[in-house]
Each structure stands twice: as C-alpha cells, then as structure tokens.
C-alpha positions in Angstrom: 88.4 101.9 121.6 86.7 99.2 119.0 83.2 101.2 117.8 81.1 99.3 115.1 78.4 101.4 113.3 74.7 100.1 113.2 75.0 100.1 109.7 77.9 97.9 109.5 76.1 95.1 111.6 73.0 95.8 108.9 75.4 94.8 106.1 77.1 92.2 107.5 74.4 90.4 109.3 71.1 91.0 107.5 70.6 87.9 106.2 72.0 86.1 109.2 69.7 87.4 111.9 66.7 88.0 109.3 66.3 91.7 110.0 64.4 94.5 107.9 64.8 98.2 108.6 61.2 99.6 110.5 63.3 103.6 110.0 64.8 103.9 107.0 64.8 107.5 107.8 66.8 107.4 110.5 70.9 107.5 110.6 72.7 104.3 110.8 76.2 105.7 111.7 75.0 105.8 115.5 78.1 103.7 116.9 77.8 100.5 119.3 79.9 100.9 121.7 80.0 97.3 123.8 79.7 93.9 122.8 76.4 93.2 125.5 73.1 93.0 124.5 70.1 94.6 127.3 66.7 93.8 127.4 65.2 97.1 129.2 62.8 95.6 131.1 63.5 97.8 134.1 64.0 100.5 131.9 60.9 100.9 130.5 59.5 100.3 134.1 61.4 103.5 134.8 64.0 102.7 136.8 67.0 104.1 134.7 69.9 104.7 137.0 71.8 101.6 136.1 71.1 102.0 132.5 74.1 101.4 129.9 74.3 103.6 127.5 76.5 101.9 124.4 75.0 99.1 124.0 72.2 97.7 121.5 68.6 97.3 123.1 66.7 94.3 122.2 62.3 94.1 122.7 61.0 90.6 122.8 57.2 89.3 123.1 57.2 89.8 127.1 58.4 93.9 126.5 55.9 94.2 123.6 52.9 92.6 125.8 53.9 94.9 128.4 53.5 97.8 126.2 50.5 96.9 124.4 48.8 97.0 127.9 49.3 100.6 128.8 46.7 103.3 128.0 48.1 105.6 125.2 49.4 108.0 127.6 51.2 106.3 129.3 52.4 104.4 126.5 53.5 107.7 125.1 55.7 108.8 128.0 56.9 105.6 128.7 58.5 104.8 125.1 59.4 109.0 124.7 62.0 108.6 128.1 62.9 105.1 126.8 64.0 106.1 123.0 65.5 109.2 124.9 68.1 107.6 126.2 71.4 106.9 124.3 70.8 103.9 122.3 72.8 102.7 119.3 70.0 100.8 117.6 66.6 99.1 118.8 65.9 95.2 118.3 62.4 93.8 117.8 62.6 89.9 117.9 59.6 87.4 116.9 58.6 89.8 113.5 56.4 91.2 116.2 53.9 94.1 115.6 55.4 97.1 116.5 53.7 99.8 118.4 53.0 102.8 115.8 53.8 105.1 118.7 57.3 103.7 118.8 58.2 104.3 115.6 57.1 107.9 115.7 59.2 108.3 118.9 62.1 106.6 117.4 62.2 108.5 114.4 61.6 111.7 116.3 64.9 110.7 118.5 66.9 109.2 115.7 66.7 106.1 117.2 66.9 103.1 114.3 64.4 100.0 115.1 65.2 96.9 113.0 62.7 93.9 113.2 63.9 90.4 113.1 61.9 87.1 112.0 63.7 84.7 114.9 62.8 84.1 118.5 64.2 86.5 120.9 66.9 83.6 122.4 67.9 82.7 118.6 68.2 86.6 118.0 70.5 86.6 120.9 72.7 83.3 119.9 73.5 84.6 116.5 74.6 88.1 117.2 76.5 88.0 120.5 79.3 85.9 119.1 79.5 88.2 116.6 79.6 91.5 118.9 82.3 89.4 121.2 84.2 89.0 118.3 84.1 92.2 116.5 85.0 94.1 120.2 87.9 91.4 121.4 91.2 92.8 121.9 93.5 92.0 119.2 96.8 92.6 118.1 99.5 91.3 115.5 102.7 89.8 115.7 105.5 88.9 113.1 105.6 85.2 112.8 103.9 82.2 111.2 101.3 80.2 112.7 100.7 76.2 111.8 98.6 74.1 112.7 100.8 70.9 113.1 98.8 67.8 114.5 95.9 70.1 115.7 98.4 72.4 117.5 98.8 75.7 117.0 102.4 76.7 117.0 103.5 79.8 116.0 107.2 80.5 115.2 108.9 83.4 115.9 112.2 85.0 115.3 114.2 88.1 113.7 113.9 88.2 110.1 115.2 86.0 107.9 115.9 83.1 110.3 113.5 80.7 108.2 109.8 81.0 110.1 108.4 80.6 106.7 110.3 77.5 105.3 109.9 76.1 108.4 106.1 76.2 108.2 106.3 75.2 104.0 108.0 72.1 104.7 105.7 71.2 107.3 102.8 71.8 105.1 105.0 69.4 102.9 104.8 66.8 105.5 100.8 67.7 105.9 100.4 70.2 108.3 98.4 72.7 107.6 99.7 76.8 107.4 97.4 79.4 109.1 99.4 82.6 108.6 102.7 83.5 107.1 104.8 87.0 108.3 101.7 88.2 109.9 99.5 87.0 112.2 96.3 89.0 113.8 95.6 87.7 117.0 92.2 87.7 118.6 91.4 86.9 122.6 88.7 85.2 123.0 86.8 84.9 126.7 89.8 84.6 129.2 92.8 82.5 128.0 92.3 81.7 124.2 94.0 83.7 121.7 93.2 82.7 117.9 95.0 83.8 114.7 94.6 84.3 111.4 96.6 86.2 108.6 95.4 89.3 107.3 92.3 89.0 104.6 94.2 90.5 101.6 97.5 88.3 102.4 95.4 84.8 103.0 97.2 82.0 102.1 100.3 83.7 100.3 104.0 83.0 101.6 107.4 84.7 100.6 109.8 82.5 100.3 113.0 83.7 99.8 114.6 83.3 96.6 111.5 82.1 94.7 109.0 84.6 95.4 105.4 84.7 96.6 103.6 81.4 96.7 100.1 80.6 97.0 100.2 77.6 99.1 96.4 76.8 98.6 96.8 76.4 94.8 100.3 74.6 95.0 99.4 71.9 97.9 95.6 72.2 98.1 92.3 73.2 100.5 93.8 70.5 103.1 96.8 72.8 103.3 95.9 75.5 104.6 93.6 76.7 107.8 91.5 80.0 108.1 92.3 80.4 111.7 93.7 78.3 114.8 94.2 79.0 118.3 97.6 79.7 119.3 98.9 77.0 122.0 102.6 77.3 121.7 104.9 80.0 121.0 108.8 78.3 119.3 111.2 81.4 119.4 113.6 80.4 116.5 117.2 81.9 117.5 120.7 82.0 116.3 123.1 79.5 118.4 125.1 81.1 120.8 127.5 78.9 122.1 128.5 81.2 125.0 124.0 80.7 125.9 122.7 78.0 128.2 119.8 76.3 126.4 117.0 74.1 128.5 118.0 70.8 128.0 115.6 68.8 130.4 112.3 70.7 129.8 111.6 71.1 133.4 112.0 74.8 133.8 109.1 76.2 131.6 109.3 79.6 130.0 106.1 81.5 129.2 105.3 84.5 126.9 102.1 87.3 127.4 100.0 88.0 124.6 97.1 89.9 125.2 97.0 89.4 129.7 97.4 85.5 128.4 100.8 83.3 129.3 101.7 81.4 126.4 104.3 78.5 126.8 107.4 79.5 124.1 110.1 77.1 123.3 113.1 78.2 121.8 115.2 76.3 119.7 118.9 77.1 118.8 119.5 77.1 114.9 122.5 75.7 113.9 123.8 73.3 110.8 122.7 70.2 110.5 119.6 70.7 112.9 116.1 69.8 111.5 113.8 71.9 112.6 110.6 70.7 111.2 110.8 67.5 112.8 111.3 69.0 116.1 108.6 71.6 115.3 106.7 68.0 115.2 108.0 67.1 118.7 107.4 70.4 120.3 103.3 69.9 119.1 103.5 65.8 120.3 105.0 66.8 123.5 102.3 69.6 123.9 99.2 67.1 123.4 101.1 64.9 126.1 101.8 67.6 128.5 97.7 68.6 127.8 96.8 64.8 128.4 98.6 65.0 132.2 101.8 63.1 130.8 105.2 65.5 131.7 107.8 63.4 130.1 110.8 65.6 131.5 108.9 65.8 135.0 108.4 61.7 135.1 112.0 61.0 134.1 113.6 63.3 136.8 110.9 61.4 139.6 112.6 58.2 138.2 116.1 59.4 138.7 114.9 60.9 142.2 113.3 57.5 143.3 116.4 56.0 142.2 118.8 57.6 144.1 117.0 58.0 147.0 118.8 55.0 148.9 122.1 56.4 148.2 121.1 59.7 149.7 119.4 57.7 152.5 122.8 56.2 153.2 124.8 59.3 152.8 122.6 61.1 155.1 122.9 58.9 157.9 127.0 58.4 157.6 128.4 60.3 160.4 131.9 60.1 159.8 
C-alpha cells in the first residue's frame, strides 16, 4: 500500500501551497494514508462514526468561526475528541488565527498543524493533484514510449528486437522519445495511463553497438518528452510464417494495463520492412480511428454494399 509521510509533502510542497509549521515539536513521520482531503465539519459537531481515519484534515474560515464561538469549555472538549482521532496532519487555510487551545491539544496528541497563506479552495486545487498522483497505481513495463504525432505509442517486444532504434530513428524524423527500456506507468482517474522513464535514466538510450546516448544533448529539448499518455501498445515480433497476421484491421486486439484495455498492434519483423514509417501509420490511423473515421471498417461496408445485388440474386435463385 502507497503511504507518504507528512514530512515528505512539507518538503516537496512548501513553497507551492505556502505552508509554515504551527508544531515544530511534533513528529512529521505520521503517514497519509489516502489521496482525499476532509473538512470535519461534522466531526467537530460530534458526529464521528463515518469519520476516515488516513486521511489529511483541512480547517477553513467557516470551521475556525465555528470554533471561535464556543465558550472555552466546550471549545476544550470539542478540539481534545477532534485531535484525538487519527489524523495524519492538520491544514489551516486563509493564514488564519489559530485557536491557542488547538495547538496545545495538537501538540499534546502529536497531531502536526501547518498554516497555509491561500484560500481554502486554492489550498485544495494545489494539493489534491498531487495526493492523486503520488497514491495512483503504477507499474513498469519493458518497452519504449514515443510520442509520434501527439500519440503515445509504446513498443514492445523480447529483447533485442530493435524497440530502441525504432524509437531513435523516429526521433530522427521528429518525434519526440519519452522513455527508453523502462517505462513507469501511472493510472490516472479511470482509463488514462501516463508514462515516463525512471528519473535517474531520463533521456538516456542504449543503443546497441554504440553505447548509451543522451538523446536530449545529441538531437535537442524538442526531442525528447517528460511524460505522455500511453494510447497504443505495437508488439514488435519475429515473423512466423507458419502465424496468421491481421491483415484488414477489423478484428481489434486489446492489452490490460492497470484494469485499462489498451489497443496493441503487432507488427511482424522481417527484412526489408520499415518499421518506423509504419510506427507513423499505426499513430495516423489512431488519430483517425479517434476522430470517428475506421478506414478498415468503411472499406469492408463498401465491398458489402457492393455485392449486395449479387447476393440479392443468388438468394432468390431456386434452382
């Protein structure tokens, strides 16, 4: 299960969401444990069966008012059951004044409170992406991702069949290469799955024969992308001549990745064949497919409109 420390978002998000530290006495390796955000407004009205325990609790200027209006006993109790509860980390939006009480509590419980200079909608809009990102199921896959005319195709295959010069030669011809050998792959909401290689790889390819290339410094920054989402999966294979290959396109194949169904392609390898142009094809035909245009459906209605006389004829001859 994906945890991420409160001292981890600290770091990595300070700046971003404008946050100081109202605890510095309390422990920051308390560990988030959902990507949701909960304003306890119920909560701190005591109604805490359906409370989630996990998840990061933010206070904005409606909670505050509410607690600046009770007497300081119940004030007291209310904020002692609250902080009580298991909280990674408490969120103060607005750079609102803070009830002295609740920090006293919230050190006594271990509880940290961080304070942040935006508006409690802002507060949200910054770090839920974040949290959504940092808790999406991921995984990684052996293959090289391109973006090829705003497609992201990613080729697979055993090792050694020539993912990577494929993908070099279409950075040749201006595409643009995401990841090379490894690809970490990240589902976002329902259906998109976006890659990236892995941050100490980057832009590198090995290419064998000549090496490891940096393919930022030999072609440029328009080479190269820091991450795509993957739209089409081209299985690169040996050619079999004993296989049966799709040759009209109408029976589609798809792939899982993640609980998503990825269309994959593949494409027999044999002399001769140039794979980088029809790496170009498979994206082009992919943006038509996307725009409602089926080229291999449209030509097999024209060939069924066509013959539909003769069959017409042939059904009705009795002899």
């Amino acid at each position: 299960m994906t945890r991420l420390a409160v001292e981890e978002l600290l770091r990595t998000k300070e700046q971003t969401l404008e946050l100081e530290l109202l605890t510095p006495t309390c422990s920051l390796t308390r560990e988030i444990e959902s990507p949701m955000l909960s304003s306890p407004g119920l909560v701190l009205a005591g109604f805490r069966d359906r409370f989630l325990r996990g998840r990061l609790q933010v206070l904005g200027e409606t909670e505050i008012s509410w607690l600046n209006s009770l007497d300081a006993d119940k004030l007291r109790d209310t904020l002692d059951s609250f902080l009580g509860l298991q909280m990674p980390a408490l969120f103060v939006t607005k750079r609102l004044d803070v009830p002295p009480v609740l920090l006293e509590l919230a050190r006594h419980h271990g509880v940290p409170v961080l304070r942040s200079s935006l508006k409690t909608g802002d507060f949200y809009r910054r770090v839920q992406p974040y949290l959504e990102e940092r808790f999406a199921p991921r995984t990684t896959a052996h293959g090289s991702l391109a973006d090829v005319y705003g497609v992201g195709v990613m080729f697979v295959g055993r090792s050694g069949i020539g993912k990577s010069e494929c993908v070099l030669d279409l950075v040749e011809r201006g595409h643009r290469l995401v990841a090379d050998d490894l690809v970490v792959i990240t589902k976002r909401g329902n259906d998109v799955l976006i890659g990236r290689g892995h941050e100490q790889q980057q832009h590198h390819m090995e290419i064998r024969g000549v090496g490891i290339v940096d393919i930022k410094a030999l072609f440029g920054i328009r080479s190269i992308r820091q991450q795509k989402r993957i739209e089409v999966i081209v299985q690169l294979v040996d050619w079999d001549a004993k296989v049966q290959y799709d040759r009209t396109g109408l029976d589609t194949e798809d792939v899982e990745m993640l609980g998503v169904q990825m269309p994959r392609i593949t494409i027999p390898l044999n002399a001769g064949k140039n794979i980088t142009v029809i790496s170009e094809v498979v994206a082009m035909n992919h943006l038509l497919k996307y725009s409602g245009v089926h080229s291999a459906k449209l030509f097999n209605q024209r060939l069924l409109d066509t013959m539909q006389p003769v069959r017409a004829y042939l059904e009705e001859d009795y002899e």
